[in-house]
C-alpha positions in Angstrom: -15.6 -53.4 3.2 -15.7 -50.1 4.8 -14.5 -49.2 8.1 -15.8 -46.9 10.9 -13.3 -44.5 10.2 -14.5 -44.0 6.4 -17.9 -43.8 7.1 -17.4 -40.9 9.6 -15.0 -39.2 7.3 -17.6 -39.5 4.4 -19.5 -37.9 6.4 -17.4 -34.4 6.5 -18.7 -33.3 9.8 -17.2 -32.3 13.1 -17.8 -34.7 16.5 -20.3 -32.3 18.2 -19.5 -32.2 21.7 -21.3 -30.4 25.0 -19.9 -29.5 28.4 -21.8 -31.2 31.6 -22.9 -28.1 32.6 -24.6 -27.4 29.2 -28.1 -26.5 30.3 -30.5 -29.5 28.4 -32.8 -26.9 27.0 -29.5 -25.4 25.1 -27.7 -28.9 24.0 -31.6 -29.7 22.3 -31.1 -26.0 20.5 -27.3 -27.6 19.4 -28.7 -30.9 18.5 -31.5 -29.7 16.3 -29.0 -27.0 14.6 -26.8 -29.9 13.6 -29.8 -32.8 13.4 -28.2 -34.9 14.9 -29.8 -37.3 17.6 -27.2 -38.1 20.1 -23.9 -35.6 21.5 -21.0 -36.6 23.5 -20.4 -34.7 27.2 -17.5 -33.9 28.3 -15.4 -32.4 31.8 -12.4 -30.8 31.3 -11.8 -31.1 28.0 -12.4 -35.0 28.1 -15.5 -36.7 26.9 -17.1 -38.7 30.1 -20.6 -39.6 28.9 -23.1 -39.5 25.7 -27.0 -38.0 25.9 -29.7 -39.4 23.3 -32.8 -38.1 21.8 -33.8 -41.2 23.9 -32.4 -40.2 26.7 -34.8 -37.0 26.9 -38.0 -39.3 26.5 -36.8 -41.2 29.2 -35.7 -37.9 31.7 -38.9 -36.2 30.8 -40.9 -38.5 33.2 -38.4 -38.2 35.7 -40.3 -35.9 38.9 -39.0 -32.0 38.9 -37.5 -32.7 35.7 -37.0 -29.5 33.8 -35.0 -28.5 30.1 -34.6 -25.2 31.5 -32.8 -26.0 34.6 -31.5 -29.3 34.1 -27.7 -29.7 33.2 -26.7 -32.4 30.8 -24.3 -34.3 33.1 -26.9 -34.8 35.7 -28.7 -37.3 33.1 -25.9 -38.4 30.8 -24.7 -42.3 29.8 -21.5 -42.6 31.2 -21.4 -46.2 29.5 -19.9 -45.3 26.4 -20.0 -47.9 23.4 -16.8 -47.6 21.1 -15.8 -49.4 18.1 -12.3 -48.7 16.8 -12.0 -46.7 13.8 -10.7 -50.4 11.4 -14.3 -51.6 12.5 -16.2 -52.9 9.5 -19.8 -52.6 9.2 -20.4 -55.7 10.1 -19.0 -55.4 13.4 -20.7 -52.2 13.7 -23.9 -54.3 12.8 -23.3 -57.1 15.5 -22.4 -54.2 18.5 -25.7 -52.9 17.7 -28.1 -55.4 17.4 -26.2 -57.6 20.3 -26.1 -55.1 22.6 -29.6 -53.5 21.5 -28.3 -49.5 21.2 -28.0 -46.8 18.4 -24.7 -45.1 19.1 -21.0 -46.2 18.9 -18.0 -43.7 19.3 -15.6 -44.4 17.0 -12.3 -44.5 18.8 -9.0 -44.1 17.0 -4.9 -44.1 18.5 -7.1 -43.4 21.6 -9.0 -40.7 20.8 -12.6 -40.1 19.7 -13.4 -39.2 15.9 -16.7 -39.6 15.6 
């Protein structure tokens, strides 16, 4: 069975990451260049939070809400959902139907690899 780790690295792409004062209109540009749906935020060279595809829908009815002004860490998940890398699917599987979500970090010896 595979593990996390595997299926990131069969991937062959790099973790795509943002600071949280990347400007929402320019992490959209970054997302769409890479198609990816989700990025990871981070401060100071540590990642604090994730934003979503779903997190736009949801910010774009917020009141005064704007792509062009708005900085990623004002409307970021800080709860971030890991799975170490020796996950299997199926544990991968149950973490996201249980907990009704669409992103994990894969975490590994403490650090984030995808």
């Amino acid at each position: 069975m595979k593990t996390a780790e595997e299926i990131w690295m069969e991937k062959d792409r790099n973790l795509i990451t943002v600071s949280a004062e990347t400007i929402i209109c320019d992490a959209l540009k970054i997302m769409v260049e890479n198609k990816i749906g989700a990025m990871l935020v981070t401060k100071d060279d540590k990642i604090i939070g994730i934003w979503t595809e779903r997190d736009l829908m949801r910010d774009m009815m917020k009141e005064g809400f704007n792509t062009k002004l708005a900085r990623i860490g004002d409307y970021m998940s800080t709860n971030l959902r890991t799975v170490p890398g020796t996950a299997t699917v199926y544990h991968m599987l149950d973490k996201y139907l249980g907990m009704r979500i669409r992103h994990l970090i894969v975490e590994k010896e403490g650090n984030y690899i995808g």
